[in-house]
C-alpha positions as CSV (number, residue, x, y, z in Angstrom):
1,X,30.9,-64.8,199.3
2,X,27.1,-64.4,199.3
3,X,24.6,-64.1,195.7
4,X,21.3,-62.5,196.1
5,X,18.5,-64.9,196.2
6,X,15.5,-64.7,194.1
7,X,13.0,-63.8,196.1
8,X,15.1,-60.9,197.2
9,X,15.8,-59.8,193.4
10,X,12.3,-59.9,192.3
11,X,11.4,-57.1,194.8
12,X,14.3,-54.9,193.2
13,X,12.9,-51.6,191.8
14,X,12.6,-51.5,188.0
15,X,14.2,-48.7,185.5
16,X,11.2,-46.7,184.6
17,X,10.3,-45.3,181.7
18,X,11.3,-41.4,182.2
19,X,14.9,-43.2,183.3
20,X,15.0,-45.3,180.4
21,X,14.8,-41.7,177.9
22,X,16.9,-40.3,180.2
23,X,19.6,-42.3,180.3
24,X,19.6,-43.4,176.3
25,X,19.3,-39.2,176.0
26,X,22.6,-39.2,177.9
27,X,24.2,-42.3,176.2
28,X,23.2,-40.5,172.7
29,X,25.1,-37.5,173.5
30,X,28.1,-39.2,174.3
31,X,28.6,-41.0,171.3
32,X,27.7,-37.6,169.4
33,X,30.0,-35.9,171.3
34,X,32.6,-38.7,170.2
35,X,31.9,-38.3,166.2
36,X,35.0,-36.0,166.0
37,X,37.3,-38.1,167.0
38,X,35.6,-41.5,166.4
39,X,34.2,-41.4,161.9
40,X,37.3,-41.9,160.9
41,X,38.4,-44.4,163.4
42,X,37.0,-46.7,165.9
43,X,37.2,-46.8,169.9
44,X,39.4,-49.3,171.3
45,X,37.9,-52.4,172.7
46,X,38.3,-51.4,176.6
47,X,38.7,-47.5,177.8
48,X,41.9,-47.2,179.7
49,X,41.7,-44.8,182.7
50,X,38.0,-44.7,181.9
51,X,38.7,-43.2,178.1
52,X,38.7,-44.9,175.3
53,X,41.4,-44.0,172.0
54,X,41.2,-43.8,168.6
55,X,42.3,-47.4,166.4
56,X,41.8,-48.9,163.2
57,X,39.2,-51.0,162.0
58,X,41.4,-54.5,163.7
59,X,39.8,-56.9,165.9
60,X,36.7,-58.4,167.0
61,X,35.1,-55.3,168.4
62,X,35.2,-52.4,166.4
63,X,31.4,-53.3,165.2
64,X,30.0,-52.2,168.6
65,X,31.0,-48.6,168.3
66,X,29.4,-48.6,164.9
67,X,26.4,-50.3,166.1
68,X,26.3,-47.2,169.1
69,X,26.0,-44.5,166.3
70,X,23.5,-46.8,164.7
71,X,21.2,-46.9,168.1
72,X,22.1,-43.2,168.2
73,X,20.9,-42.3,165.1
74,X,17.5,-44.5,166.0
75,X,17.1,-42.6,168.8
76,X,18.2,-38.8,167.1
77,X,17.9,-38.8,164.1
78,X,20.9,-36.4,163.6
79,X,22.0,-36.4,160.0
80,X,26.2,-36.4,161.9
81,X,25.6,-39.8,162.7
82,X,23.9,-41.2,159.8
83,X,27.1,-40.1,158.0
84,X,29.6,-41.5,160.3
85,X,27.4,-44.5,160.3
86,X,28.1,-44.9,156.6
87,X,31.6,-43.8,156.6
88,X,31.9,-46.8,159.1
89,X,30.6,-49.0,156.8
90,X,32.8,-48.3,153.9
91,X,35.8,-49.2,156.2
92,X,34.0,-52.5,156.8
93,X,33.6,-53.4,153.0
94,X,37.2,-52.3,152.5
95,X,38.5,-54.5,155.5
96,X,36.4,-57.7,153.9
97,X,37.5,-57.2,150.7
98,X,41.0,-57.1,151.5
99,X,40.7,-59.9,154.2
100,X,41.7,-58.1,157.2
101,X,41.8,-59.9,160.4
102,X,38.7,-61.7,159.1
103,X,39.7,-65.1,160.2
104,X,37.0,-65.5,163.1
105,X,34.4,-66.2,163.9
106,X,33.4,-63.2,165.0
107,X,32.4,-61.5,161.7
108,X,29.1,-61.3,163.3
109,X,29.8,-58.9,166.2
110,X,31.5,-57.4,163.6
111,X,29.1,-56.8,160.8
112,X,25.5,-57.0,162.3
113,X,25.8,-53.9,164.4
114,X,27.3,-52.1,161.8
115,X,26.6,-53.3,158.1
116,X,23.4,-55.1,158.8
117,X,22.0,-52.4,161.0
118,X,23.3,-49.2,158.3
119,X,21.3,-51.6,155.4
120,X,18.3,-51.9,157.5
121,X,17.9,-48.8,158.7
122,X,19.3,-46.8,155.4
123,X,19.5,-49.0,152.7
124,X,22.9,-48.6,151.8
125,X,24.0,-50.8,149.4
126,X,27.8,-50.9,151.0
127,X,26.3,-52.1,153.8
128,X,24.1,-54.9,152.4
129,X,27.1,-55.9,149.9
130,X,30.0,-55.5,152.9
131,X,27.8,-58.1,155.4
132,X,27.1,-60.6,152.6
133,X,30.8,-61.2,152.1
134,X,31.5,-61.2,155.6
135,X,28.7,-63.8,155.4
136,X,30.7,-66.0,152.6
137,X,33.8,-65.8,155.6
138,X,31.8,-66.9,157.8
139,X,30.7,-70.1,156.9
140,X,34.1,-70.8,155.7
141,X,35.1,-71.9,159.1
142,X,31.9,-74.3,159.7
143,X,34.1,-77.9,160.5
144,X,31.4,-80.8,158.5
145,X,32.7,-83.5,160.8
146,X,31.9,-82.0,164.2
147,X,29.1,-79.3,162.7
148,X,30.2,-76.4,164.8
149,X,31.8,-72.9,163.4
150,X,35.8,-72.8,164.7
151,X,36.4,-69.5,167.1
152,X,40.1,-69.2,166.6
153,X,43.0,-69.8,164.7
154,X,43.7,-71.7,162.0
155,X,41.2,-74.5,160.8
156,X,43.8,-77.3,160.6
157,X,45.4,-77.0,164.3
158,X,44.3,-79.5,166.7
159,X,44.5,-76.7,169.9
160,X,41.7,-74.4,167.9
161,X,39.4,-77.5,166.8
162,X,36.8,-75.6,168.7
163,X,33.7,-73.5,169.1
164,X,32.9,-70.8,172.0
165,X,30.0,-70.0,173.2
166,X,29.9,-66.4,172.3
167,X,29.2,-67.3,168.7
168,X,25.6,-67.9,169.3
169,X,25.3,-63.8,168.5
170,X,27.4,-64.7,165.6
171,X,24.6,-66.8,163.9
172,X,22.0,-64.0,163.1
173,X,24.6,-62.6,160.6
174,X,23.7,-66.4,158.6
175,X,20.2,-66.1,159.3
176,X,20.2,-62.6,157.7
177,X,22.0,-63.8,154.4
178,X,19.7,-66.2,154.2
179,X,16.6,-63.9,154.1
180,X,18.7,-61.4,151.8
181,X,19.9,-64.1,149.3
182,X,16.9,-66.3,149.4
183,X,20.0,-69.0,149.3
184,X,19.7,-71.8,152.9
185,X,23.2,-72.9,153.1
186,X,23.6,-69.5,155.7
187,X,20.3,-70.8,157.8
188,X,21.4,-74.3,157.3
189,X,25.3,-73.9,158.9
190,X,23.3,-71.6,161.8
191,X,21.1,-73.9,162.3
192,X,24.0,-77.1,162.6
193,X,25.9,-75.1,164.9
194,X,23.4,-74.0,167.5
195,X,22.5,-77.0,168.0
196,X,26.1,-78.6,168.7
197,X,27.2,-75.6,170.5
198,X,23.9,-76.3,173.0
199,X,24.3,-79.9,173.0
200,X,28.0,-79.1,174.5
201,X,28.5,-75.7,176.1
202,X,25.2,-76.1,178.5
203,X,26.2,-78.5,181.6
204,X,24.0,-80.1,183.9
205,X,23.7,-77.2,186.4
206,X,23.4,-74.9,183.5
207,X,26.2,-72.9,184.1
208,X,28.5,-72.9,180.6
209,X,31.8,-73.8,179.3
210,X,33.4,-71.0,177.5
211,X,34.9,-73.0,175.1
212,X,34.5,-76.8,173.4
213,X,36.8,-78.9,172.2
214,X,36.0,-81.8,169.5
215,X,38.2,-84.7,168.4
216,X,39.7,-83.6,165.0
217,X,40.1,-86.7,163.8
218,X,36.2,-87.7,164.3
219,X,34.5,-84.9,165.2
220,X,33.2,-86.0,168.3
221,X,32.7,-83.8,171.4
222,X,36.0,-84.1,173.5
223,X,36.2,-81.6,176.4
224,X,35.0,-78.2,177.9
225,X,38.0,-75.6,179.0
226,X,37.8,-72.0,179.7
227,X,39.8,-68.9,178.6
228,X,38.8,-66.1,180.3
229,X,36.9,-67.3,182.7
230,X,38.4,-68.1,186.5
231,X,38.8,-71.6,186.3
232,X,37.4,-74.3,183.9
233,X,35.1,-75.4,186.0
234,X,33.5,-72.2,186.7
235,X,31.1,-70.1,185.3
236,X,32.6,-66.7,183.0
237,X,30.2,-64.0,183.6
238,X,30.0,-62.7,179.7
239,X,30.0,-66.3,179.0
240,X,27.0,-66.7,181.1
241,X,24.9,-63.9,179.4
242,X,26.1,-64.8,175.6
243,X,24.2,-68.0,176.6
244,X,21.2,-66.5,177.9
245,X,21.4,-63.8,174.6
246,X,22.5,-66.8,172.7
247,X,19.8,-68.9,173.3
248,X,17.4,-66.3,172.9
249,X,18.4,-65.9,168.9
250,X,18.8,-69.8,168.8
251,X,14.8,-69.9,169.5
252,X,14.1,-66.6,167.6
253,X,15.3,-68.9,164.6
254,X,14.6,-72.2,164.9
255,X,11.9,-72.3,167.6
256,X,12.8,-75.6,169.0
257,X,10.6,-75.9,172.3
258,X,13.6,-77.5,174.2
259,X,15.8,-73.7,173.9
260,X,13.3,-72.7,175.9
261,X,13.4,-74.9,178.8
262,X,17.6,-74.0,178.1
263,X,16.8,-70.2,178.2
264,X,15.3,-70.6,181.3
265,X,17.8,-73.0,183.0
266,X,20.7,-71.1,181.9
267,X,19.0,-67.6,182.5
268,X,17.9,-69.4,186.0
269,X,21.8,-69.7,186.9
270,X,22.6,-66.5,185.7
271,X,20.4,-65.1,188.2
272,X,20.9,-67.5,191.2
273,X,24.8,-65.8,190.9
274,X,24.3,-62.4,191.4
275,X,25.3,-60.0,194.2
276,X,23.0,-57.8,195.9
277,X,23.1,-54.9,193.1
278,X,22.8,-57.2,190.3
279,X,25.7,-56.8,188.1
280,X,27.8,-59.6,188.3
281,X,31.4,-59.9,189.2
282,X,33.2,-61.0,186.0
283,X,32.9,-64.9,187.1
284,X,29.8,-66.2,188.8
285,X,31.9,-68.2,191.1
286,X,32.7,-64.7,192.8
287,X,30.0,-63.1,194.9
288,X,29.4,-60.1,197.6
289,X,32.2,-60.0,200.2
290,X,34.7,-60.9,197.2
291,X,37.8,-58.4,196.2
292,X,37.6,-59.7,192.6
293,X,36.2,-57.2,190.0
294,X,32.3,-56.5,188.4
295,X,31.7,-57.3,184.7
296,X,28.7,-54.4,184.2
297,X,28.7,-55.5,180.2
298,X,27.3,-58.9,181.4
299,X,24.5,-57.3,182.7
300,X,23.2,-55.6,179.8
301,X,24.2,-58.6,177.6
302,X,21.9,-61.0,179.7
303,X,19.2,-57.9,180.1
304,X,19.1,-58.1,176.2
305,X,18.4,-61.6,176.0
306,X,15.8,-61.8,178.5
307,X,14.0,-58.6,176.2
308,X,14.3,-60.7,172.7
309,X,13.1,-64.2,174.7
310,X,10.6,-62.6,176.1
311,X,8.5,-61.7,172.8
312,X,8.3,-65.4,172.3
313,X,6.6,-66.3,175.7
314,X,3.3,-67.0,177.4
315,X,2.2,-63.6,179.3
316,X,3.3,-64.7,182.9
317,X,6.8,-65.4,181.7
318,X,7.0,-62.6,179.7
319,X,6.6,-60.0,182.4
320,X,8.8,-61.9,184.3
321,X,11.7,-61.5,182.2
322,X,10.7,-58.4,181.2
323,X,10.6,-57.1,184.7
324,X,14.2,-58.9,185.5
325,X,15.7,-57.5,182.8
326,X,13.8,-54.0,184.0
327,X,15.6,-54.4,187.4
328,X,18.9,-55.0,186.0
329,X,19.1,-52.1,183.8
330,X,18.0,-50.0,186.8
331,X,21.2,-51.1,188.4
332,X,23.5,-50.5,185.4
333,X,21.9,-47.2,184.9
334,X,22.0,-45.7,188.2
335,X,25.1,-47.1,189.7
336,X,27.1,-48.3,186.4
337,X,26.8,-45.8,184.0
338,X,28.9,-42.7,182.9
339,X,26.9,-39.5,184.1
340,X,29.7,-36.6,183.3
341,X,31.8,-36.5,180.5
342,X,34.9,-35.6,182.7
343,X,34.8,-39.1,183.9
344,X,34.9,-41.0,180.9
345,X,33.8,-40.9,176.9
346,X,32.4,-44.4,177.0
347,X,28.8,-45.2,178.8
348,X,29.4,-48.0,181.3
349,X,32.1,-48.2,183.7
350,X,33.5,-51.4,186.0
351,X,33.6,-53.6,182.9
352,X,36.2,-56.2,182.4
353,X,37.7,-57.7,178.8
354,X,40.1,-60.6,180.1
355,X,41.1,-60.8,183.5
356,X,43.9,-63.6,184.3
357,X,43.8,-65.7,186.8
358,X,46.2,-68.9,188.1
359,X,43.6,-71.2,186.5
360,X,43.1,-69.4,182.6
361,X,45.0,-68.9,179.9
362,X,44.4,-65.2,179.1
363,X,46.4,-61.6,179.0
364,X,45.2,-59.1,181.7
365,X,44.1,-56.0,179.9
366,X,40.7,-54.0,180.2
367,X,39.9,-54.8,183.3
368,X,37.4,-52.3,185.5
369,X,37.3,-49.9,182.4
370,X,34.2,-49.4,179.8
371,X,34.0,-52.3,177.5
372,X,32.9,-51.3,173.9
373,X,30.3,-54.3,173.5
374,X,29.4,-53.5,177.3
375,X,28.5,-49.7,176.0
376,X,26.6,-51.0,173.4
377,X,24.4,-54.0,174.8
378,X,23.7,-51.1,177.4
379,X,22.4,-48.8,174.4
380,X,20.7,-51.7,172.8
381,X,18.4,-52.9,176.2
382,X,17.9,-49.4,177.0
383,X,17.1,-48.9,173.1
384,X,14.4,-51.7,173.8
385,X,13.0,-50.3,176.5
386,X,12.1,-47.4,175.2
387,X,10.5,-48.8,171.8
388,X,9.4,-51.6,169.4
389,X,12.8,-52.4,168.4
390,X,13.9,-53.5,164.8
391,X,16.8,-55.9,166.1
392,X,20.1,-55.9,164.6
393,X,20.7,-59.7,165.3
């Protein structure tokens, strides 16, 4: 087992910016190339045999394929996808209003990438009303006595009295009500949550716990444990990244000086883990020279949150994460991503949803396939790349 070391990475070749409209050109045709199949109805979360099929709007992910026609449409303009964009929207009023599979916490990866985006970019008022519900939801599972947003399950059982770190990306969806409604009780939960979630996910190394545990009874922070990741005392790769991402949008919001000095500690650890070609195996513990499999979506996560930290810098630091992130996506996009259509309908391959190991407690499904957030945080830092982006978070 080997990582690359920094000095190494920082003389890794960066995407340019004829790659960068090539490969969002590419990535753009695929998902218009999938509107005949996917209006109607959403990609799975993971492909399977490198395609993905046709579900219903259930789960956690089906916001990511919407938020692909969104960054499609940005980068088009085709008239196809503004309309599946909004026929996509419609199902996610529909599913709030009925209370579909809405107990989560992730109503954000659900409705910023599609609701929020559709409102900013068109207006629509489905959009605007569908996210401000799924807003109401939201804070609905914020916990008083420990101040943190519950993941999983239901809010009176003592094995789901906790938060996970990938509901940092959650918290814009708040943010965003706020500004809409003009009301701060969105901002204010945010705000409460971000900062228990990086006073207790962050350890003293800067790798992350993938999920926290508080004492129901008090509130008071009991113990880290991981899900998906290798082993609890490891570091999950996607967990990794939605820190780095996560603390991005924590600053973007709040700027407290000390998420910076996190950003880079965190973003620091990410990096120090790497192998040679820069896309991480799906838990940092695993390295070059390890038969384990790659987690390509972490990359474009962590690629993302270097972009949006980066606006929020002094000059030296900002080319410098600007430039890492430059180097990752080079990797993704040469080596990662789908070139041929025959191969797959998503846009990144060697991505992994939940791998099981002796030491976790998850199902083994989606595992070296496309991921559908993996697809789209590729479109999004590519998306970035190439302009002045309105973010969606």
């Amino acid at each position: 087992m080997s990582w690359i070391s920094l000095e190494r990475l920082e003389k890794k070749p960066e995407i340019t910016g004829n790659e960068v409209e090539a490969a969002l050109g590419f990535a753009t045709g695929q998902v218009i190339r999938n509107l005949p199949r996917f209006t109607d109805r959403f990609q799975k979360a993971y492909s399977e045999n490198g395609f993905y099929e046709p579900t219903e709007n259930v789960d956690w992910t089906p916001g990511f394929w919407t938020g692909e026609i969104w960054l499609a449409y940005e980068y088009a303009g085709d008239q196809a996808l503004k309309r599946a964009g909004e026929v996509q929207m419609e199902s996610f009023l529909k599913r709030i209003e009925t209370r579909s599979d809405v107990e989560t916490h992730d109503l954000g990866f659900m409705y910023s990438p599609s609701c929020v985006a559709g409102y900013k970019l068109t207006g629509s008022p489905v959009g605007r009303r569908a996210a401000l519900m799924a807003a109401d939801e939201l804070i609905t599972r914020f916990h008083e006595k420990g101040q943190f947003i519950q993941a999983w399950g239901p809010l009176n059982a003592t094995d789901n009295y906790r938060l996970i770190i990938d509901c940092l990306l959650n918290l814009p969806l708040l943010y965003w009500a706020t500004e809409e409604t003009g009301d701060g009780k969105y901002r204010d939960i945010a705000e409460r949550h971000i900062h228990t979630a990086l006073g207790n996910v962050i350890r003293e190394d800067f790798s992350t716990w993938h999920t926290f545990f508080f004492n129901m009874e008090t509130g008071a922070p009991d113990h880290g444990a991981t899900c998906q990741g290798y082993r609890d005392g490891s570091a999950w790769a996607r967990g990794q990244a939605w820190g780095v991402y996560g603390t991005a949008v924590g600053y973007k919001y709040t700027k407290r000086a000390e998420y910076i000095d996190i950003f880079k500690g965190v973003t620091r650890y990410f990096l120090e883990h790497l192998p040679e070609d820069l896309v991480p195996f799906w838990d940092l513990e695993f390295g070059d020279g390890d038969d384990q499999p790659r987690d390509s979506s972490s990359a474009s996560i962590a690629a993302c949150g270097m972009l949006e930290m980066a606006k929020y810098m002094e000059p030296d630091d900002r080319d410098y994460y600007t430039g890492i992130a430059k180097k990752l996506m080079k990797s993704v996009a040469d080596h990662y991503a789908v070139k041929d259509p025959a191969v797959s309908n998503g846009q990144v391959l060697h991505s992994t949803y939940s791998n099981h190991s002796p030491y976790n407690t998850c199902n083994h499904y989606g595992v070296d396939e496309c991921n559908i957030w993996g697809d789209y945080f590729y479109m999004e830092a590519l998306t970035r790349l190439h302009k002045d982006w309105q973010v969606y978070w």
